[in-house]
C-alpha positions in Angstrom: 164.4 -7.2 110.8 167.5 -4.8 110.4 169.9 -3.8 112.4 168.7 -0.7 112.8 165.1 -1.3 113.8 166.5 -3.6 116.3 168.6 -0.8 117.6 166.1 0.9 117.8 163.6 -1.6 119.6 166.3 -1.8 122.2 166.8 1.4 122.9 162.8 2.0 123.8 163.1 -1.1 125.9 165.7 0.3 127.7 164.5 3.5 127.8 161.4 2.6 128.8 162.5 0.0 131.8 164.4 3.5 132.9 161.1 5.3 133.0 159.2 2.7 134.9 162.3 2.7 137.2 162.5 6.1 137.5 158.3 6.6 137.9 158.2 3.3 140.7 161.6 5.0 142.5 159.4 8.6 142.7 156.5 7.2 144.2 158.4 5.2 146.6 160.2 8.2 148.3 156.8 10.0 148.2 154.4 7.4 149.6 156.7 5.2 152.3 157.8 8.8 154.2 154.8 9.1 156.3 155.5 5.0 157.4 159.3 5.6 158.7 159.7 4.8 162.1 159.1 7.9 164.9 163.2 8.3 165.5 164.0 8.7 161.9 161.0 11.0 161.1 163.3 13.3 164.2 166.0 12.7 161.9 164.3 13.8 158.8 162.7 16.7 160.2 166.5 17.8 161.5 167.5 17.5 158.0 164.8 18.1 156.1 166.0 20.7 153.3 169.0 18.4 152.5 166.2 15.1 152.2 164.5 17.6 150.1 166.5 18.7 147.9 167.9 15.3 147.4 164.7 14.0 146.7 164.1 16.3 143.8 167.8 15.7 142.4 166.9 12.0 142.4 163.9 12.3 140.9 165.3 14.9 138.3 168.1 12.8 137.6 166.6 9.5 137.0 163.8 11.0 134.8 166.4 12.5 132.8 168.8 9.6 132.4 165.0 8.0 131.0 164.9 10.8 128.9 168.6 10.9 127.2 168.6 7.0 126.2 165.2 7.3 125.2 165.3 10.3 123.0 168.7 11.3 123.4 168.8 10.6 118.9 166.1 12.8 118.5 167.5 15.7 120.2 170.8 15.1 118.5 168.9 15.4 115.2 167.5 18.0 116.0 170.7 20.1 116.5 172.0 18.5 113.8 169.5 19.6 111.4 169.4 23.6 113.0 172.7 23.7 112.5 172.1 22.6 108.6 169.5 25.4 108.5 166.7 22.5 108.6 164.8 23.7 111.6 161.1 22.8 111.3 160.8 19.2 111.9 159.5 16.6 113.9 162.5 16.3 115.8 162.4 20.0 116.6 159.0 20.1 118.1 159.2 16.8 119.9 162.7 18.4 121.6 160.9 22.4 122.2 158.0 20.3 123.8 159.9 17.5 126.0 162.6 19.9 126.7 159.8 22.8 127.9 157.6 20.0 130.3 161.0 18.8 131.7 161.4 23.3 132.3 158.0 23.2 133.7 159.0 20.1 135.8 156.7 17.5 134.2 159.3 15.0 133.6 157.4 12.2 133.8 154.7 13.3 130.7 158.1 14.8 129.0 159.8 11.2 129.1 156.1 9.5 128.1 155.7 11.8 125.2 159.4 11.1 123.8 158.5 7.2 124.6 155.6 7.1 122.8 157.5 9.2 120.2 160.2 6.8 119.5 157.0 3.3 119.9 155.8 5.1 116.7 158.9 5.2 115.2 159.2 2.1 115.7 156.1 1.3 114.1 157.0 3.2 111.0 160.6 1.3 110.8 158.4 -2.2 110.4 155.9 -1.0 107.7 158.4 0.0 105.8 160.6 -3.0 106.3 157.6 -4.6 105.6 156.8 -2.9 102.4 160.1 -2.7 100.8 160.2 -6.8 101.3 157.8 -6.8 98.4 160.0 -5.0 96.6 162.9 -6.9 97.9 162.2 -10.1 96.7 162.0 -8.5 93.1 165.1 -7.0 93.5 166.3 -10.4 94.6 166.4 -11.6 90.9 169.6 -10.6 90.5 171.6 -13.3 89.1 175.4 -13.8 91.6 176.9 -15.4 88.3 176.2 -17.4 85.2 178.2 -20.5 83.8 179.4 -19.9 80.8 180.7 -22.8 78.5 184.4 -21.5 77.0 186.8 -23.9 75.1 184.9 -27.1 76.1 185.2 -26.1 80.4 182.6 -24.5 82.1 183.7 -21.2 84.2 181.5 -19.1 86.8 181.6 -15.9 85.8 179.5 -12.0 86.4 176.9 -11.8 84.1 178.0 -8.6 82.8 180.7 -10.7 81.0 179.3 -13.0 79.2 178.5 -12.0 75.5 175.8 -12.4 73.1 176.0 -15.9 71.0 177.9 -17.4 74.3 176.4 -20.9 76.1 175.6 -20.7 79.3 174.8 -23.7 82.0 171.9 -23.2 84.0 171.4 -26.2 86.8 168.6 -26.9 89.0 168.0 -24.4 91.5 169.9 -21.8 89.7 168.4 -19.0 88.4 168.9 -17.7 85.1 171.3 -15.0 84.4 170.7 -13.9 81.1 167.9 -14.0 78.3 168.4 -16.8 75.5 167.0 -19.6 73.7 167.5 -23.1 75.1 169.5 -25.1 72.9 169.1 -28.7 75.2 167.9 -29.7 78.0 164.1 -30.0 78.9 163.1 -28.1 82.5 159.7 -26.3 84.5 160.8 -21.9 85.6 159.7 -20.6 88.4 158.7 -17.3 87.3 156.5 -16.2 90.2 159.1 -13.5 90.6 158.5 -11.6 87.7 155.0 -12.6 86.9 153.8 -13.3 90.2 152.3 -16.8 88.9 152.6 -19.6 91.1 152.1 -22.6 88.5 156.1 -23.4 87.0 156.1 -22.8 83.2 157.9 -25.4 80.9 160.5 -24.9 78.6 162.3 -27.0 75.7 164.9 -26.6 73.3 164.3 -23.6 70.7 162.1 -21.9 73.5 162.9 -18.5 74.9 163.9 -18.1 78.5 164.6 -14.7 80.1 166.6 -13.7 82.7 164.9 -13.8 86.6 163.6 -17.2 86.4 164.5 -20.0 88.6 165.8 -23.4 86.7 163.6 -26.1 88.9 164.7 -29.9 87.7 167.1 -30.4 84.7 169.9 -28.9 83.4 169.9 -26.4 80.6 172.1 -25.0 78.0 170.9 -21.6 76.6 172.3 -19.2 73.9 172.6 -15.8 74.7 170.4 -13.2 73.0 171.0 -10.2 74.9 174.0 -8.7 77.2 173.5 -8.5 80.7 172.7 -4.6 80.3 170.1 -5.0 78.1 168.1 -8.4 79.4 165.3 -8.7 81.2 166.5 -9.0 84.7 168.2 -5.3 84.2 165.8 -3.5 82.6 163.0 -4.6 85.8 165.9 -3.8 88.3 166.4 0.0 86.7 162.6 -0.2 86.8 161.8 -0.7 90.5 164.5 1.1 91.7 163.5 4.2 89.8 159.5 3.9 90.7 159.9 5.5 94.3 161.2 8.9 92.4 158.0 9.8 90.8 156.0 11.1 93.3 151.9 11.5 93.4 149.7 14.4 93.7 149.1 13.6 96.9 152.6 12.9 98.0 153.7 16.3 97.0 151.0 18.1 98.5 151.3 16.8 102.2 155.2 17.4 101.6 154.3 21.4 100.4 151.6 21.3 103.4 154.3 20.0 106.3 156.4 22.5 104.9 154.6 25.4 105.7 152.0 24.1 108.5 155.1 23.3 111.0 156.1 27.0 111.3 152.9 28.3 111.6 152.2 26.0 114.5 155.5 26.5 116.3 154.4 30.2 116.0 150.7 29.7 117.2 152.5 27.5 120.1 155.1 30.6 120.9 151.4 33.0 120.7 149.8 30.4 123.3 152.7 30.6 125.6 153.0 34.5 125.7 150.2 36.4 124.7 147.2 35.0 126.9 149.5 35.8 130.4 150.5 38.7 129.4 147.0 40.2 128.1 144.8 38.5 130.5 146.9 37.9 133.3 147.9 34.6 134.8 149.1 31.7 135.7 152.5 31.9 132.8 153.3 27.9 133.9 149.7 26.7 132.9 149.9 28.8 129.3 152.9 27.5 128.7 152.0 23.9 129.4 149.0 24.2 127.2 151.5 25.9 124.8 153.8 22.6 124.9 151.1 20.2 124.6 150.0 22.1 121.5 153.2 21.4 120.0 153.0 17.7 120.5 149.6 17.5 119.4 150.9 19.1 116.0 153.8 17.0 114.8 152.8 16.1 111.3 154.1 12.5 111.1 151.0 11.0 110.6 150.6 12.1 107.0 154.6 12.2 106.3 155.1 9.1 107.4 151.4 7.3 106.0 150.9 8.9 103.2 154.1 7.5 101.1 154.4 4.4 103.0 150.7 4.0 101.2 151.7 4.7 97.8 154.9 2.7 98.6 152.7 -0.6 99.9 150.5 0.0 96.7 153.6 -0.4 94.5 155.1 -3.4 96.4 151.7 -4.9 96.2 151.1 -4.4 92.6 154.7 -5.9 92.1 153.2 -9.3 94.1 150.9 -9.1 91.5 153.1 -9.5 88.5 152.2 -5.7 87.0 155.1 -3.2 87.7 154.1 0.5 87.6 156.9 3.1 87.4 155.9 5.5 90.1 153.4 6.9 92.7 152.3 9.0 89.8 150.9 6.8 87.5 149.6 4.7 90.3 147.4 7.4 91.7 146.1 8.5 87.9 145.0 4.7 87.6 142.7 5.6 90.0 140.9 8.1 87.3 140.6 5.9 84.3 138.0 7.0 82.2 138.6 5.9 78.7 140.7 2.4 78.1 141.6 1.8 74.5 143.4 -0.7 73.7 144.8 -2.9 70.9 143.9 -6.2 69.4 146.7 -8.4 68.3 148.9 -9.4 71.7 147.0 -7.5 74.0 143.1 -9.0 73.3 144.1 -12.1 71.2 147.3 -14.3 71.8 149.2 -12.3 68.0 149.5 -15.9 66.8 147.6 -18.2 64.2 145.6 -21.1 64.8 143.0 -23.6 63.0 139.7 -21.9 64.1 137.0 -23.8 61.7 137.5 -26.4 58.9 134.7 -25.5 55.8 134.7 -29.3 54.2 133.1 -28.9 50.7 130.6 -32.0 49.8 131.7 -35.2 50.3 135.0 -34.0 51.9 135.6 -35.1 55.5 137.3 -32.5 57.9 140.3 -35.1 58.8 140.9 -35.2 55.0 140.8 -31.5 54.4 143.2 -30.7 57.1 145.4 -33.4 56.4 145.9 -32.3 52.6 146.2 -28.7 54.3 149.2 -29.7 56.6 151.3 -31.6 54.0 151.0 -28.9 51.5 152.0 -26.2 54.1 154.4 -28.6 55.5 157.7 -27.1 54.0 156.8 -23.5 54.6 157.7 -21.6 57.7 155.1 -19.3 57.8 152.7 -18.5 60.4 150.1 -20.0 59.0 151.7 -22.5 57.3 153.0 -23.6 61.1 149.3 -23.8 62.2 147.8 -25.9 59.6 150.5 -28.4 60.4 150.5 -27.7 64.6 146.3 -28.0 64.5 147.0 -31.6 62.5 149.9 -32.9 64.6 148.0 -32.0 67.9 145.1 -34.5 66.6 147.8 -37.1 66.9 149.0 -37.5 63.6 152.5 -37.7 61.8 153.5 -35.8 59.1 155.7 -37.6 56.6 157.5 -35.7 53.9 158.2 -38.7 52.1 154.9 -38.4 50.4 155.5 -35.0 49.0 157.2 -34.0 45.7 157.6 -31.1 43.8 156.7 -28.2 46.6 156.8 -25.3 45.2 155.9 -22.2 47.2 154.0 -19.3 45.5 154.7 -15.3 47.4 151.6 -13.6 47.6 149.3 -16.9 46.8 150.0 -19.9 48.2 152.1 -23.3 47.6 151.8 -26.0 44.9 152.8 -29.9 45.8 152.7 -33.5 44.8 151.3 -35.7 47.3 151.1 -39.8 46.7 151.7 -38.7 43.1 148.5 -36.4 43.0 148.8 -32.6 42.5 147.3 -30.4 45.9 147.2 -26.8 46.3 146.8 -25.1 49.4 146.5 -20.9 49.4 144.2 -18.0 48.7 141.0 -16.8 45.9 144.0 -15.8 43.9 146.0 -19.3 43.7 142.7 -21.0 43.2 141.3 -18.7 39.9 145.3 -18.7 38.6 144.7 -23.1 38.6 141.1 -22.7 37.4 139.7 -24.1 40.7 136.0 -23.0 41.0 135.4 -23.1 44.9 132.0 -22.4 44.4 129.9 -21.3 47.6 132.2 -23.2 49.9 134.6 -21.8 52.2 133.5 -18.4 51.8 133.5 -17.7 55.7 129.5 -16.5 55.6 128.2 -19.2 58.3 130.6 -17.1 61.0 133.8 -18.0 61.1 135.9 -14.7 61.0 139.8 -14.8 60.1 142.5 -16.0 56.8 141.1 -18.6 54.6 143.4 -21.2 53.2 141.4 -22.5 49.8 142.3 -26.2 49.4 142.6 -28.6 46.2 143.6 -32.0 45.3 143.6 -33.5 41.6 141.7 -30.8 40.4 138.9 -31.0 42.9 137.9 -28.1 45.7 138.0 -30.1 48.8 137.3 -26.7 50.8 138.8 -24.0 53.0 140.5 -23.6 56.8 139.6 -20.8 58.4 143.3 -19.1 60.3 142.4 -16.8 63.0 144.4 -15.0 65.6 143.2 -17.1 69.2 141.4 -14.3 71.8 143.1 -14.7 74.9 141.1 -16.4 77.3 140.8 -13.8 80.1 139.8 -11.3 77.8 136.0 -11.3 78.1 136.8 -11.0 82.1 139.7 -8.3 81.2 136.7 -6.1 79.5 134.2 -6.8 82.1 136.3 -5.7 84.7 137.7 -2.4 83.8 133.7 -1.7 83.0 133.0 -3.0 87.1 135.6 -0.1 88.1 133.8 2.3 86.4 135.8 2.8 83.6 132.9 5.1 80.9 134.5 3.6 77.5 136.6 0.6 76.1 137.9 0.8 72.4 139.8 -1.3 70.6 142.0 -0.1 67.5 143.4 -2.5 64.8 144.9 -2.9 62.1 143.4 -5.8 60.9 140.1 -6.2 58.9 136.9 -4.5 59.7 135.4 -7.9 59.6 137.9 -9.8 62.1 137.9 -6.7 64.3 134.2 -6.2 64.5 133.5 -10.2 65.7 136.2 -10.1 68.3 134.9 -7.0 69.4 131.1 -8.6 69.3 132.7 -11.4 71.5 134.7 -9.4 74.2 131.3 -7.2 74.9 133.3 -4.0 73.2 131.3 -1.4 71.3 133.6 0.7 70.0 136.1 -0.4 67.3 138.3 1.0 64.6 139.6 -1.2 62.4 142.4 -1.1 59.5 144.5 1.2 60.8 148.0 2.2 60.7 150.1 3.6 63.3 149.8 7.2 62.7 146.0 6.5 62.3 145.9 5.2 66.0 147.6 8.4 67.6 144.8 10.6 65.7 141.5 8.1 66.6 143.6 8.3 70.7 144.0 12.3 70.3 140.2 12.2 69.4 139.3 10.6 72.2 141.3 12.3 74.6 139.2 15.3 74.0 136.1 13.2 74.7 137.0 12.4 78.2 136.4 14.6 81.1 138.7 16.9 83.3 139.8 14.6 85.8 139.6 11.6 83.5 142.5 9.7 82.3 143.2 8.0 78.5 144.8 4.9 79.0 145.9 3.2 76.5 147.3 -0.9 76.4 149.3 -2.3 73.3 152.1 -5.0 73.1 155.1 -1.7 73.5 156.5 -3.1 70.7 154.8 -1.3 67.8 152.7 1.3 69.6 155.2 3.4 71.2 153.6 6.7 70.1 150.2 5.8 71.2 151.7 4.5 74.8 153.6 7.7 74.8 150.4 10.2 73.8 148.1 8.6 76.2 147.7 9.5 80.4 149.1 6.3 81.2 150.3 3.9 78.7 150.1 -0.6 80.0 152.3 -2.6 77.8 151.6 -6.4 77.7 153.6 -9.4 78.2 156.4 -7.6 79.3 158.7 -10.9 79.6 161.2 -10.6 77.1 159.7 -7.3 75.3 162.7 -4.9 75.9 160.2 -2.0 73.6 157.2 -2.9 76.2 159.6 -2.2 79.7 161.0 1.3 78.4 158.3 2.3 76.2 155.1 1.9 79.0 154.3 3.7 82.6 152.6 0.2 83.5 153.8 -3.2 82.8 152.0 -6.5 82.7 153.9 -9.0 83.1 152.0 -11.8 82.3 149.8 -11.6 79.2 146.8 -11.5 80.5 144.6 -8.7 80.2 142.2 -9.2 83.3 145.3 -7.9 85.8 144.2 -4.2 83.9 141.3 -3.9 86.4 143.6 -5.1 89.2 146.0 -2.6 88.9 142.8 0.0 88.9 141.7 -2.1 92.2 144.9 -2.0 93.6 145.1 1.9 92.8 141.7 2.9 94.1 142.5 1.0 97.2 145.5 2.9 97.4 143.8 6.0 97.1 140.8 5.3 99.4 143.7 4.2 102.7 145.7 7.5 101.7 141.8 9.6 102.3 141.2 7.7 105.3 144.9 8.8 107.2 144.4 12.0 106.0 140.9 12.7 107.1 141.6 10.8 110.5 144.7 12.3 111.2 143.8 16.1 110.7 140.3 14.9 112.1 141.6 14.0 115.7 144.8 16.7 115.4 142.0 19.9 115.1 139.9 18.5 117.6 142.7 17.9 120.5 144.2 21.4 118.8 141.4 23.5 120.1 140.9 21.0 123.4 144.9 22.0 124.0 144.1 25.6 123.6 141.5 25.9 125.6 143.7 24.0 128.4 140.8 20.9 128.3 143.7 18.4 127.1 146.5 17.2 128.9 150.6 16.1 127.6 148.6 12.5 127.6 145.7 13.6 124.7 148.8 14.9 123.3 150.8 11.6 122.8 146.9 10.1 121.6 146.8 12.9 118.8 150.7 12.6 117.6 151.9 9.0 118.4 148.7 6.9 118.5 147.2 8.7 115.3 150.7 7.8 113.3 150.5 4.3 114.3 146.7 3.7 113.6 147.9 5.8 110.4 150.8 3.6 109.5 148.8 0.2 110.1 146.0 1.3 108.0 148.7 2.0 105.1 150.5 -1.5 105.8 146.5 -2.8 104.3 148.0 -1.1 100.4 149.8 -4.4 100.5 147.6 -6.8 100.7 146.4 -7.0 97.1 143.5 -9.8 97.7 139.9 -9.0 97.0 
């Protein structure tokens, strides 16, 4: 709780002990007179005027010393902000109206209505104490220091001085101050900060780490990759601390509206007050009652104060949730998703290689296939060299070098090797026609397996082929199902790769639109051609990796970039981040939107539903300073604790 809603809390319980006080001491004076004894009523009727008028200065003075501690801010603000040519605010019309009822002399309804005033306030401070808490605890990975490793000592220093290439020390319980790769040291992150993932992730030497996470049991070394400025930590930071800038729709318009509606009911109030006395005839006191009560009915807090605090729980939510969005804006557009199209490799499929079907030729077995695979590929360091020789170490075998001679790597066909004194070759259609290898029907990927085919040979003999593919992530059937659940009319997916290879991971993921073999100037024109497909309200959204679809992400209503750990192109180039890599937290962020959305429509509709009503009940002098307080304080805190549900981002 801070400082100032505790101040605050204590001045309404002060405030409010002073108006019981003042109310109990009132109707003591008023109902114990006719029970004094015979001689002193003699006494009072001898000095009656003076008893009078001290009665009403007591009763004045203690409803007014309620008054000044209760709202005695709000009619400083008030000033305050006439003075700075700011004079239609809620602070104006809660002073014109307390101040008139105290005129009128109904001091106890004026010192209720400023009460209840300043109970809703207080109810505003906590949701919003409450909301940016979400947000807080982001902001709260912000490294104090990082221990850097200079001339064989170890020094605590700010992050901001360390440089790239530096070794830094990272202990248990620390967190980690800059992005690197470990160089020793073998430890489990907590990275349910950033990602919002509860289950530690476990890290090793040669592994990337990134700033945010918290080291959990052993000690790490790390080389720097990045300077302070440009790590992960700072870029999330400039992030979230720029999101509450961008405004919604919605946001703007109650702003515009409270702009112009509080004049027009000041001046409706001043009409109320004048005109009906003076044309009809009557009693002026009454009209201007009504007049006052008008004015408290019509404070517009309810949608000031609800409407961001909704957008801002929807933000601090998401953030729970591991996806950060950039501002009201695009979180209120999410809400209109028509069209999704997105991108294969690192958004639908993990954008690395591995084993996905061995094609043994006759009399081959698959453990002998893959093993002369893995030790021809052994030396190479390329992708799919690395997954031939992963997919046979992960079976439990060893590979040992010793048995290989000769390895000789061909670009653009394959590699050539002696193994136990036997000639293998492991590579493409091209390496096998160039050796005079007939592989015959075999391994030619027609019995379904999709993806790069790695033609094997040993002494002279086709032992088969290994089918590479690029693994589908495996939230990605859900990912597509649920963006089609929200209502979203079309998923595409664009790729570069293959027709073939696009075409049965699109078959798998349920998607039925797909261009394939595409390059990046190709995607912008297949995205502009579907923006003009989708309807007026509709929105294009488009979700890539940010790293190589920046003009896609850029051209599209809202652009998502996945896997934002460590991906500086994905946290400046997209309106959405996800910072996990899974796909399926799309249709979340839509969930979490349209929730959004749907609390912001139900304060707005309730709150001018109940203020029109009591309006016209006020007018017609059918609703007392008591309806009053219903329609301005009790509608802004049913408001405000129907926006506190935005951050609660469970189904």
């Amino acid at each position: 709780m801070t400082k100032k809603l505790k101040k605050r809390i204590r001045r309404v319980g002060t405030g409010a002990a002073c108006y019981l006080g003042a109310v109990l001491l009132d109707k003591l004076i008023l109902a114990y007179a006719p029970g004094i004894p015979l001689p002193t009523v003699f006494i009072l009727t001898f000095l009656g005027n003076v008893f009078s008028d001290l009665n009403g200065l007591i009763r004045f003075a203690a409803f007014l010393t309620a008054y000044i501690i209760i709202g005695g801010d709000v009619v400083k603000n008030a000033v305050k902000n006439i003075g700075q040519g700011q004079v239609f605010d809620e602070n104006f019309l809660m002073m014109i109206a307390t101040v008139g009822a105290f005129f009128v002399g109904d001091y106890p309804e004026a010192v209720a209505v400023m009460l209840f005033y300043q109970v809703g306030e207080c109810f505003q401070s906590y949701a919003v104490n409450k909301s940016r808490k979400s947000i807080a605890a982001l902001m709260d990975i912000r490294p104090d220091y990082a221990n850097v490793l200079r001339d064989g000592e170890e020094k605590e220093v700010d992050p901001e001085e360390v440089a790239v290439g530096e070794t830094i020390v990272i202990k248990p319980g620390e967190r980690i101050p800059l992005d690197g790769t470990v160089l020793t040291g073998n430890s489990a992150l907590d990275t349910m900060a950033l990602t919002g993932e509860s289950l530690p992730k476990d890290v090793a030497p040669e592994d990337e780490v990134i700033s945010g996470c918290i080291n959990l049991s052993g000690v790490l070394e790390v080389k720097v990759s990045k300077e302070f400025g440009r790590s992960t930590v700072a870029k999330i930071l400039d992030l979230v601390e720029n999101a509450s800038s961008k405004k919604a729709e919605s946001e703007n318009f109650i702003t515009k509206f409270a702009k112009y509606y509080t004049p027009v009911v000041v001046f409706s109030a001043l009409a109320l007050a004048v005109i009906p006395p003076m044309v009809l005839g009557g009693d002026w006191g009454s009209w201007i009652y009504r007049a006052l009560t008008f004015l408290v009915i019509s404070c517009p807090c309810a949608l000031v104060i609800s409407i961001p605090l909704s957008f801002f729980g929807g933000l601090g939510g998401s953030s729970k949730a591991g996806i950060l969005i950039k501002g009201s804006n695009y979180l209120e557009a999410l809400a209109d998703a028509e069209i999704v199209v997105m991108d294969k490799t690192g958004t639908l499929t993990k954008g690395n290689f591995a084993v996905a079907k061995l094609l043994p030729g006759e009399g081959v077995s698959d453990g002998e296939l893959l093993e002369t695979a893995a030790y021809a590929e052994s030396y190479s360091t390329h992708p799919i060299s690395l997954s031939l020789v992963k997919a046979y170490t992960d079976a439990g075998n060893a590979v040992s070098k010793e048995r290989l001679d000769k390895v000789e790597e061909m670009a653009g066909h394959g590699v050539k090797a002696v193994l136990d004194g036997i000639l293998v070759l492991a590579g493409n259609e091209k390496l096998m026609a160039k050796e005079k290898i007939s592989i015959g029907s075999g391994g030619n990927g027609e019995d379904g397996a999709v993806g790069t085919l790695v033609h094997v040979a040993k002494g002279g003999n086709y032992l088969g082929a290994v089918v590479i593919a690029d693994e589908i992530k495996q939230d990605a059937e859900n990912a597509v199902t649920g963006m089609k659940e929200m209502g979203v009319r079309q998923v595409v997916m664009l790729t570069g790769d293959r027709k073939e290879v696009a075409d049965h991971v699109a078959k798998k993921l349920g998607i039925t639109q797909v261009y394939a073999e595409l390059l990046p100037g190709d995607k912008v024109d297949r995205v502009e051609e579907l923006y003009r497909t989708k309807s007026e309200k509709g929105k294009l959204v488009f979700v890539g990796d940010g790293i190589n679809d920046a003009p896609v992400l850029a051209r599209a209503d809202i652009g998502i970039a996945m896997g934002g750990l460590g991906s500086d192109a994905a946290i400046e180039a997209a309106d959405v981040v996800i910072m996990t890599d899974e796909p399926s937290k799309i249709a979340k962020a839509m969930e979490i939107s349209r929730k959004t959305l749907r609390i912001v429509k139900e304060n707005i509709v309730f709150a001018i539903g109940v203020k029109v009503l009591v309006l016209v009940l006020a007018a017609l002098g059918m609703a007392n300073m008591w309806a009053a307080v219903f329609a301005d304080v009790g509608v802004a805190v049913i408001a405000i604790l129907n926006a506190m549900r935005a951050l609660q981002t469970d189904k």
